[in-house]
C-alpha positions as a LaTeX table, in Angstrom:
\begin{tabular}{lrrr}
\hline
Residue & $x$ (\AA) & $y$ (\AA) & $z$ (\AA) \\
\hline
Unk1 & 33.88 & 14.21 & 16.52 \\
Unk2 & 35.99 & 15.39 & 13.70 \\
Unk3 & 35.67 & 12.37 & 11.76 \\
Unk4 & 31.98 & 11.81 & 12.32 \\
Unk5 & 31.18 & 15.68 & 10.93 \\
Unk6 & 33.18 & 15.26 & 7.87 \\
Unk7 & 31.35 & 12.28 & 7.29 \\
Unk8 & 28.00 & 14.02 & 7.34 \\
Unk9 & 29.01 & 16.66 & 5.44 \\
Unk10 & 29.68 & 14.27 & 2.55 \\
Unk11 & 26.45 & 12.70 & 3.02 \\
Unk12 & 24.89 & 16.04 & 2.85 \\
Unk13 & 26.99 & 17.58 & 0.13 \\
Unk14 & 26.34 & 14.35 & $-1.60$ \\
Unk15 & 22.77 & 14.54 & $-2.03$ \\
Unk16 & 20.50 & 17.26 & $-2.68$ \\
Unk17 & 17.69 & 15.58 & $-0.65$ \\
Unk18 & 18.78 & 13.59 & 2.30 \\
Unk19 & 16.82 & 13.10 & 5.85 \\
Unk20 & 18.62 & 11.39 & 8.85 \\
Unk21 & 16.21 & 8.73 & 10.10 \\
Unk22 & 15.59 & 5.52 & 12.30 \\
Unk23 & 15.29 & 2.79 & 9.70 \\
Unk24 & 14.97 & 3.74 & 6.36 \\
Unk25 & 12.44 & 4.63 & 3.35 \\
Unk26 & 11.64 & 1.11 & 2.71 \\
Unk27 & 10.94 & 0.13 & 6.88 \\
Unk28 & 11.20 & 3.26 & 8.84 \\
Unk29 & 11.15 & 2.19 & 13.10 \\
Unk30 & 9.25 & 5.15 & 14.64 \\
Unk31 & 6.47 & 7.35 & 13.66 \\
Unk32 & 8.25 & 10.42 & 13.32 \\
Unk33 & 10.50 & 8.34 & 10.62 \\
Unk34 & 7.19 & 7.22 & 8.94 \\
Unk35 & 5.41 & 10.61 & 9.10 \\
Unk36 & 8.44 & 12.39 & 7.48 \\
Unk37 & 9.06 & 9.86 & 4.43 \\
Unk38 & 5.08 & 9.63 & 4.01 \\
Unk39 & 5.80 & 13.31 & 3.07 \\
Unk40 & 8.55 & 13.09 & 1.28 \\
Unk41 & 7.42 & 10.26 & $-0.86$ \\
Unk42 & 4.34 & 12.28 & $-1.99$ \\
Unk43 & 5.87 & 14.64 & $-3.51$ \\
Unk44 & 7.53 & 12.42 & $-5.61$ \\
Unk45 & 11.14 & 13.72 & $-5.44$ \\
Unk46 & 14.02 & 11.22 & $-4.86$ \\
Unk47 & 15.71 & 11.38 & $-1.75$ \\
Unk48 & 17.96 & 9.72 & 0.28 \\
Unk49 & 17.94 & 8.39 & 3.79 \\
Unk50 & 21.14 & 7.58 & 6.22 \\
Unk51 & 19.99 & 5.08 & 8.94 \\
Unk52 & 21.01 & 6.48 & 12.33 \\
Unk53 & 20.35 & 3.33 & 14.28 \\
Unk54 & 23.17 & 1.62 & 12.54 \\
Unk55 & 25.94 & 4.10 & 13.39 \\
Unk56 & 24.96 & 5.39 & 17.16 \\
Unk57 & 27.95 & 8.42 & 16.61 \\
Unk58 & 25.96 & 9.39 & 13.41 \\
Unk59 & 22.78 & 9.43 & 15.86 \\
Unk60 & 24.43 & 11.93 & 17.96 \\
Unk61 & 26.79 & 13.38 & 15.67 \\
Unk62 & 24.04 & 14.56 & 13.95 \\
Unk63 & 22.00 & 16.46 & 16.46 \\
Unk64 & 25.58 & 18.20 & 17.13 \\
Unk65 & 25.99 & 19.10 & 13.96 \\
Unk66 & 22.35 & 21.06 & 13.64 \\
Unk67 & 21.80 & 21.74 & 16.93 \\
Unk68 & 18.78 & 19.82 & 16.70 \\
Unk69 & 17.76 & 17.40 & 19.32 \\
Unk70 & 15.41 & 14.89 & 17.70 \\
Unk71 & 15.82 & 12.38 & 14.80 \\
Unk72 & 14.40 & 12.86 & 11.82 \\
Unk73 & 16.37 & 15.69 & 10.21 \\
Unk74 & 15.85 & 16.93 & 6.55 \\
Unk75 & 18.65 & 18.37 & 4.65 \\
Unk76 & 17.71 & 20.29 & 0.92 \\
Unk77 & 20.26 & 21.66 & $-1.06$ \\
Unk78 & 23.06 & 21.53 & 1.66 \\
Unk79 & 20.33 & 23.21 & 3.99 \\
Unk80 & 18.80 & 21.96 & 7.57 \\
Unk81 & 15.07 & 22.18 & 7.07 \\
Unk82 & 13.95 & 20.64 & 10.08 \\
Unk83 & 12.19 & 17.39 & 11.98 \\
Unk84 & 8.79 & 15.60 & 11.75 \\
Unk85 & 6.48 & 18.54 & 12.84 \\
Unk86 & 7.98 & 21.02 & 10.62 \\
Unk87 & 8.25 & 18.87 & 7.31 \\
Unk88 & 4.60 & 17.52 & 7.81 \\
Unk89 & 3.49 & 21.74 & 8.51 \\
Unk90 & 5.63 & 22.39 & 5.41 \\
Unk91 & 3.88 & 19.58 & 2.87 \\
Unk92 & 0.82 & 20.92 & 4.46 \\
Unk93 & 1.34 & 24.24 & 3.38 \\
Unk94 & 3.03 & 23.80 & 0.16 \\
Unk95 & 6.51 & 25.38 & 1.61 \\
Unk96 & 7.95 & 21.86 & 1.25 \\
Unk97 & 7.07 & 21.54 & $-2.94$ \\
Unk98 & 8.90 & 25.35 & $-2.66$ \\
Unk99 & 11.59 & 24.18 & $-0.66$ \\
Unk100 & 11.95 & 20.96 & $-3.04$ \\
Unk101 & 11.35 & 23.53 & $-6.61$ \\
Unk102 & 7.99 & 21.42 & $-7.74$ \\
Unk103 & 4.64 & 22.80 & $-8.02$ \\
Unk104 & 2.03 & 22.81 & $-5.12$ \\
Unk105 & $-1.51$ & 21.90 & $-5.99$ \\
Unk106 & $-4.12$ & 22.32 & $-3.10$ \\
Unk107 & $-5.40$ & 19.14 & $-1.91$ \\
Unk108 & $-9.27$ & 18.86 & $-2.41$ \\
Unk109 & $-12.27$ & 16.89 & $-1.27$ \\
Unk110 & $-11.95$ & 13.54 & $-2.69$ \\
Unk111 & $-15.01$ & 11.97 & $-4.67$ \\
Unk112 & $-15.58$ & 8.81 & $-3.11$ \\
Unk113 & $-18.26$ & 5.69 & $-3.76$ \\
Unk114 & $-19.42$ & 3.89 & $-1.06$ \\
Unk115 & $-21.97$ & 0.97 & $-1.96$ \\
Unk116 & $-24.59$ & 0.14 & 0.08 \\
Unk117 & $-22.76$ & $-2.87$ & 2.08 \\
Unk118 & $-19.83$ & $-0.53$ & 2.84 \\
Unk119 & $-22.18$ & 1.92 & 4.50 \\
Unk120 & $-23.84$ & $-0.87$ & 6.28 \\
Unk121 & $-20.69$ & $-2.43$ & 7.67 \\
Unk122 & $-19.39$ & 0.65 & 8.61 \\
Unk123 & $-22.55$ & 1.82 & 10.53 \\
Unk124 & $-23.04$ & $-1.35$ & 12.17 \\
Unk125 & $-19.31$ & $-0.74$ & 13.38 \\
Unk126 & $-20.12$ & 2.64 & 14.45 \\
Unk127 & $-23.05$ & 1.99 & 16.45 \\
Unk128 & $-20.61$ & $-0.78$ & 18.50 \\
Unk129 & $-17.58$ & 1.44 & 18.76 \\
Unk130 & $-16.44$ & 3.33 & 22.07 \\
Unk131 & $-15.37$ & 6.57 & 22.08 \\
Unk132 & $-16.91$ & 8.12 & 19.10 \\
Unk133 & $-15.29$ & 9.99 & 16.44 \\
Unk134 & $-15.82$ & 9.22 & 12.50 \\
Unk135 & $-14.84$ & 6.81 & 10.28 \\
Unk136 & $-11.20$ & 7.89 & 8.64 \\
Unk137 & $-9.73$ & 6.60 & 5.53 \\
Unk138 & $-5.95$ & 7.16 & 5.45 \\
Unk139 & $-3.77$ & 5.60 & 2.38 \\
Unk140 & 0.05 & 6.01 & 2.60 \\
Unk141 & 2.16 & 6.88 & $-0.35$ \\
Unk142 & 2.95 & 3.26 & $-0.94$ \\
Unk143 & $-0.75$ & 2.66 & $-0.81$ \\
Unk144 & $-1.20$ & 0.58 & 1.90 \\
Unk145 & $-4.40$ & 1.19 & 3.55 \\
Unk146 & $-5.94$ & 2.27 & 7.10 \\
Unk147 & $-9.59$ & 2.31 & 8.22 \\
Unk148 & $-10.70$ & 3.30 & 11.42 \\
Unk149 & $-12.56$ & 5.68 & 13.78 \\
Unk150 & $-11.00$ & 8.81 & 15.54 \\
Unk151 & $-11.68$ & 12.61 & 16.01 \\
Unk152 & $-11.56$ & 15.12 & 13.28 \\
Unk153 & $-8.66$ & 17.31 & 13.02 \\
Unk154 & $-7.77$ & 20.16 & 11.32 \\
Unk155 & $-7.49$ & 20.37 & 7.84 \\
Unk156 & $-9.82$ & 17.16 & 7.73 \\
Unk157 & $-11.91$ & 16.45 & 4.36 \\
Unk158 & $-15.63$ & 15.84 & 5.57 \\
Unk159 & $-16.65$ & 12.83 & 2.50 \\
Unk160 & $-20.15$ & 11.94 & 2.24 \\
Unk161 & $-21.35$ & 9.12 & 0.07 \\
Unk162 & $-24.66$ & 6.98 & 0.29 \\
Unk163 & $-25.53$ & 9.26 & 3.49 \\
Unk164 & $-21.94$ & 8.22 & 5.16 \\
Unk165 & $-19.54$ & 10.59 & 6.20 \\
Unk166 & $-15.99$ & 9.28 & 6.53 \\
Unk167 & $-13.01$ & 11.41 & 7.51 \\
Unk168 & $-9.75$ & 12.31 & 4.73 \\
Unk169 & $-6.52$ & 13.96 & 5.91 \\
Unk170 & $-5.14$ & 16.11 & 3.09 \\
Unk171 & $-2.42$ & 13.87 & 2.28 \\
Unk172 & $-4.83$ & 10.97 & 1.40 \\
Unk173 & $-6.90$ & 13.21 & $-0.37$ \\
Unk174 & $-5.71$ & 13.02 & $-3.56$ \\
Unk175 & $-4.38$ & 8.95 & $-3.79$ \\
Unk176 & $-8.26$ & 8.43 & $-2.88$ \\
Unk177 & $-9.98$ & 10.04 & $-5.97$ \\
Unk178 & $-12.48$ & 8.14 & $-7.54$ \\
Unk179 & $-12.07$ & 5.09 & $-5.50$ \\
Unk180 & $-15.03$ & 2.39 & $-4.56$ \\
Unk181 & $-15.26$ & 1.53 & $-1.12$ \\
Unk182 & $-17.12$ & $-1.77$ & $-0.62$ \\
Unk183 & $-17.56$ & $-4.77$ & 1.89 \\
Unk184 & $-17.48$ & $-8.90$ & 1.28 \\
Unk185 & $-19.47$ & $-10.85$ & 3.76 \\
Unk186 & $-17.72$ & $-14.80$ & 4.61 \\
Unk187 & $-14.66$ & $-15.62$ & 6.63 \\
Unk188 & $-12.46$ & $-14.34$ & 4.58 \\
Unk189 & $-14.41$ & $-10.89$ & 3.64 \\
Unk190 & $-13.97$ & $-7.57$ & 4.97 \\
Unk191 & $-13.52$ & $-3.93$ & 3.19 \\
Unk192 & $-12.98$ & $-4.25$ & $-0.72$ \\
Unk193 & $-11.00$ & $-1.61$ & $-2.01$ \\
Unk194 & $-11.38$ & $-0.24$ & $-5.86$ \\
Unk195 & $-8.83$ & 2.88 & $-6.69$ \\
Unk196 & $-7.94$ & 3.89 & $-9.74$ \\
Unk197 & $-4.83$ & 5.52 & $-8.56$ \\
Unk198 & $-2.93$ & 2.54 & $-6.97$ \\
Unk199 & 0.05 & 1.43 & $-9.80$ \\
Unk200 & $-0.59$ & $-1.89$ & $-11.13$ \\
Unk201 & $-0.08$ & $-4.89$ & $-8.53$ \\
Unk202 & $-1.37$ & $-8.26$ & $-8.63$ \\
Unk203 & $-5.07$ & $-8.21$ & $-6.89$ \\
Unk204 & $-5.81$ & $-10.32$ & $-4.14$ \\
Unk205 & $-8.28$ & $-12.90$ & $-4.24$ \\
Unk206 & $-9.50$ & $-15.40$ & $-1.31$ \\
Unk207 & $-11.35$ & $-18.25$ & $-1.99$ \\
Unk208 & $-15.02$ & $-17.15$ & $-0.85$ \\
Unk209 & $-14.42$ & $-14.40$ & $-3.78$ \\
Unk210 & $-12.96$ & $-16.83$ & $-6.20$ \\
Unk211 & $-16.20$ & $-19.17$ & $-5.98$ \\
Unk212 & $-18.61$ & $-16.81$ & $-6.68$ \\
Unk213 & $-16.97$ & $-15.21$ & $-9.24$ \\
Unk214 & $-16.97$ & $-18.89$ & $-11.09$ \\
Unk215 & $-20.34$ & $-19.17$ & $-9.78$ \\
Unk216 & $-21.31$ & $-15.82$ & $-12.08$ \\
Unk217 & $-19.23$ & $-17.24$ & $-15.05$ \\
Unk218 & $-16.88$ & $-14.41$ & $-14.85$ \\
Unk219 & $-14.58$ & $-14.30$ & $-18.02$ \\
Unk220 & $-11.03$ & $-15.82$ & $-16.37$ \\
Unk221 & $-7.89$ & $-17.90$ & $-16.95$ \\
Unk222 & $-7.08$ & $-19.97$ & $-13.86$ \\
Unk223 & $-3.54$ & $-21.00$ & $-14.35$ \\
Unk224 & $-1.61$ & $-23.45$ & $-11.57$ \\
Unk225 & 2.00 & $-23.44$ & $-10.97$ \\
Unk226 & 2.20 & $-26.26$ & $-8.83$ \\
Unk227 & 4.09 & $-29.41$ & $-9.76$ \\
Unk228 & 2.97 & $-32.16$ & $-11.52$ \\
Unk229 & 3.03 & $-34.32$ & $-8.51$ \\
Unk230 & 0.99 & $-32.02$ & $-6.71$ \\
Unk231 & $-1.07$ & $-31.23$ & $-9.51$ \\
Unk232 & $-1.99$ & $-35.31$ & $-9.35$ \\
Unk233 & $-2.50$ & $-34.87$ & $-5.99$ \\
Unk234 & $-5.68$ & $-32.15$ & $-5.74$ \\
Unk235 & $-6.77$ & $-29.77$ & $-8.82$ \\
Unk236 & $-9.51$ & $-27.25$ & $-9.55$ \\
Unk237 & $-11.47$ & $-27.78$ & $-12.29$ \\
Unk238 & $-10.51$ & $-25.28$ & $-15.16$ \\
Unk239 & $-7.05$ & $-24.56$ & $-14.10$ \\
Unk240 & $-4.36$ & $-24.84$ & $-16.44$ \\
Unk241 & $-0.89$ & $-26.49$ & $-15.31$ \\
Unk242 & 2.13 & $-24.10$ & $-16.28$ \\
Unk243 & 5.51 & $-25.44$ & $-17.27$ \\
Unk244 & 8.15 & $-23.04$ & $-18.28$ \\
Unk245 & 7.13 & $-22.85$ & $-22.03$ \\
Unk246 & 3.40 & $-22.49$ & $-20.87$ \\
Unk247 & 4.59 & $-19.77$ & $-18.58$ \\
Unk248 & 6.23 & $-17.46$ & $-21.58$ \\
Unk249 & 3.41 & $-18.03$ & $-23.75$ \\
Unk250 & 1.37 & $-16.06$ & $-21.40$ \\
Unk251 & 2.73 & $-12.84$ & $-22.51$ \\
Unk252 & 1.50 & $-13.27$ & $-25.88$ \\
Unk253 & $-2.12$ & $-12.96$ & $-24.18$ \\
Unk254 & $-4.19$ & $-9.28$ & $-24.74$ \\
Unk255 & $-3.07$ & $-7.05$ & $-21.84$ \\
Unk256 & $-6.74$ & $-7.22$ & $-20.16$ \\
Unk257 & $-6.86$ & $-10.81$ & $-20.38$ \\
Unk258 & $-8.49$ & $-11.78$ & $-16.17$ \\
Unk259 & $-5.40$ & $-14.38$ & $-15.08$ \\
Unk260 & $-6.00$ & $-15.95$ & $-11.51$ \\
Unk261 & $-2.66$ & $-17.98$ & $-10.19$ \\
Unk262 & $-2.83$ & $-20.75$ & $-7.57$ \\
Unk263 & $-0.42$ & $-22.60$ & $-6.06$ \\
Unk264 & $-0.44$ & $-24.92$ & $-2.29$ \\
Unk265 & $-0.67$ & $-21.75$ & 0.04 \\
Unk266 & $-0.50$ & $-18.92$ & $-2.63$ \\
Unk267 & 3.55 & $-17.95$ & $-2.06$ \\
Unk268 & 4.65 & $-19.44$ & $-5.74$ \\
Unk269 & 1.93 & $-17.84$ & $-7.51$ \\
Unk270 & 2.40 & $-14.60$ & $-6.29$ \\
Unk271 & 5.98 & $-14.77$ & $-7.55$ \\
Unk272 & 4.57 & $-16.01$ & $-11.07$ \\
Unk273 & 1.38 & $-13.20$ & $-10.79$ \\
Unk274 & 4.11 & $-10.27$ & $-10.07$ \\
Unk275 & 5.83 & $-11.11$ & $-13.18$ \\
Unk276 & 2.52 & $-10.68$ & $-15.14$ \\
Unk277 & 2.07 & $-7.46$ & $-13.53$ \\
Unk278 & 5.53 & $-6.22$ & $-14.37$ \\
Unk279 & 5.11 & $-7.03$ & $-18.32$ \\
Unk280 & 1.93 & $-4.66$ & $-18.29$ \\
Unk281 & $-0.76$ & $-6.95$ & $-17.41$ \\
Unk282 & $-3.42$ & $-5.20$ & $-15.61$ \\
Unk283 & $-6.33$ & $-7.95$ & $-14.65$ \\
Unk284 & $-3.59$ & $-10.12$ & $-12.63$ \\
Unk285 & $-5.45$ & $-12.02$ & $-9.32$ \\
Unk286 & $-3.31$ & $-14.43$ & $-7.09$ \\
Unk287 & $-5.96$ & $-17.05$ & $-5.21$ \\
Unk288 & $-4.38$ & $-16.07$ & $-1.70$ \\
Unk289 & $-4.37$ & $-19.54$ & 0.53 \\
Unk290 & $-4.16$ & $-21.24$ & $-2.87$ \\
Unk291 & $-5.76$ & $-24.79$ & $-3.54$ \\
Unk292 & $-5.59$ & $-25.25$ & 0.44 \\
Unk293 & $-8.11$ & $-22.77$ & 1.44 \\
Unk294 & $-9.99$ & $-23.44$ & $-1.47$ \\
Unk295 & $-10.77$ & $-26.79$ & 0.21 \\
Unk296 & $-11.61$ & $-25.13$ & 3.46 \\
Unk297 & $-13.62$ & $-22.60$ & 1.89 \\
Unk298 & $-15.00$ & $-23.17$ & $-0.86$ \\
Unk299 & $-15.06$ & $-26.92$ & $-2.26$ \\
Unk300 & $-14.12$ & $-29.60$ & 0.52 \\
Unk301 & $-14.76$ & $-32.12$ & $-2.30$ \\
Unk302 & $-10.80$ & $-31.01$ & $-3.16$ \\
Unk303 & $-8.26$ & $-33.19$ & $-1.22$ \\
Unk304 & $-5.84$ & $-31.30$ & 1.16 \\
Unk305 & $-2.22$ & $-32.33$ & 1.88 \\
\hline
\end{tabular}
């Protein structure tokens, strides 16, 4: 036991900001985990995380050593702060931006659009759903996004655009300022997602999307990184092949410059469409299902193989 409590004392001593988890920041395997590194991360202090699953002694060592008995545990400045409930009360409160020696702003009411095929969707939804409850819109810190229906609870923003009401916890509240909610009809459509606070990433496009966007003469670049042989194989009209050289001459295109990347199934050119995005590039769309669900979708006239 000796052994294992020097070791977390240099793990704690080490870093001003370190929680004992299961899993870690990047894939955290329970909810208490997730709940307390949603917090953390939205403050945006760096932290670190020690993996108790990997070192069962650790997992135990570790409740000894606090006289805590649940997983997660937060450390600041060489001091226990607590588990799950307490750091999510704290954020709530602003005792955890004290704690942490940033400044608290209040979470408020989001402003929200919601177009008219949103509010459709969403009713139609509501009027087929059991169990009642509001719509909720919940966006983690790494901005991955959550619709559904449940009960209000405290602390709850009440939204209301184009006569709907959906449901905000504070710690959405602010990554969901002036964001568009909308809706895409076709197999591939569903809730279409405009926010102005999400750092640059490559957009997703499917195919239904693509098409109509080339039906409205939208201003674009298609550009292909398929091989040649493949490129002899099937092709959509108005795509340019890349080859290496072509590849590096992109970044001498303006920054706003509308770039769609296709491959066979859409892998490749999401590796080419992140390195866009990385440069700067801001209007960066990857055709997801590439040339293949293009021919299911949108042009069966384009051979499959």
């Amino acid at each position: 036991m000796s052994d294992i409590r020097t070791t977390i004392d240099e793990l704690i001593n080490a870093n001003s900001v370190v929680l004992f988890m299961k899993g870690n920041k990047q894939m955290p395997q329970c909810g208490f985990s997730a709940r307390a590194i949603e917090a953390l991360m939205s403050t945006g202090v760096d932290f670190e995380t020690v993996d108790v699953l990997s070192n069962p002694a650790i997992r135990q060592g570790i409740k000894d050593y606090s006289n805590w008995p649940t997983i997660p545990q937060l450390y600041i400045n060489q001091e226990f702060i607590g588990g799950s409930d307490i750091l999510t009360q704290m954020h709530a409160s602003g005792e955890l931006h004290e704690a942490l020696g940033i400044t608290f702003e209040p979470p408020k009411p989001p402003a929200i659009t919601m177009t008219d095929a949103f509010v459709k969707a969403i009713t139609i939804a509501m009027e087929n759903a059991q169990g009642g409850g509001l719509p909720r819109l919940q966006i983690s810190p790494r901005f991955e996004y959550g619709f559904g229906m449940s009960a209000e609870s405290s602390g709850d923003f009440k939204v209301e655009s184009n006569g709907l009401t959906i449901l905000v916890d504070p710690s959405t509240a602010g990554r969901a300022e002036g964001m568009t909610l909308d809706f895409s009809d076709g197999p591939q459509g569903g809730i279409v997602i405009d926010n102005p606070n999400e750092p640059l990433s490559v957009h997703r496009l499917d195919a239904t999307t693509y098409k109509a966007m080339r039906d409205q003469d939208m201003p674009h670049r298609l550009f292909d990184v398929r091989t040649a042989e493949e490129w002899n194989k099937a092709k959509i009209e108005g795509a340019e092949l890349l080859d290496d050289a072509a590849f590096r001459a992109l970044e001498d295109l303006p920054k706003d410059t509308v770039m769609v990347f296709m491959c066979h199934h859409g892998i490749r050119s999401m590796q080419a469409a992140n390195q866009l995005v990385q440069k700067g590039y801001r209007n960066v769309y990857n055709l997801e299902g590439g040339i293949d669900a293009w021919s299911v979708y949108a042009d069966p006239t384009v051979p499959r193989y």
